[in-house]
C-alpha angles and dihedrals in degrees: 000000000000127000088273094056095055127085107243114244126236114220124177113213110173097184085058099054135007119286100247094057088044082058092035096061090041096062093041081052090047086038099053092065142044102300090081090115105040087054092056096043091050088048093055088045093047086043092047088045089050087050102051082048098044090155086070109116121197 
């Protein structure tokens, strides 16, 4: 099996690179395949949540 054959892996390092392009390839890797929806719907849940505890602060 040479270098070609094989599925890249992908591999976060955050000490080799800043923390939002870390996030960022992650969700273009979650995003490419199936788990559109449940993003999305996970997204809506997290953002609804945010909004009923609005005094949260990040």
């Amino acid at each position: 099996m040479n270098q070609s054959d094989k599925k890249q892996d992908h591999v976060f390092q955050p000490s080799s690179i800043n923390r939002n392009q870390v996030y960022s390839n992650f969700l273009k890797y979650i995003l490419k395949g199936e788990n559109l929806r449940v993003i999305f719907y996970l997204q809506t849940r997290v953002q609804n949540t945010i909004h009923r505890e609005c005094s949260v602060e990040f």
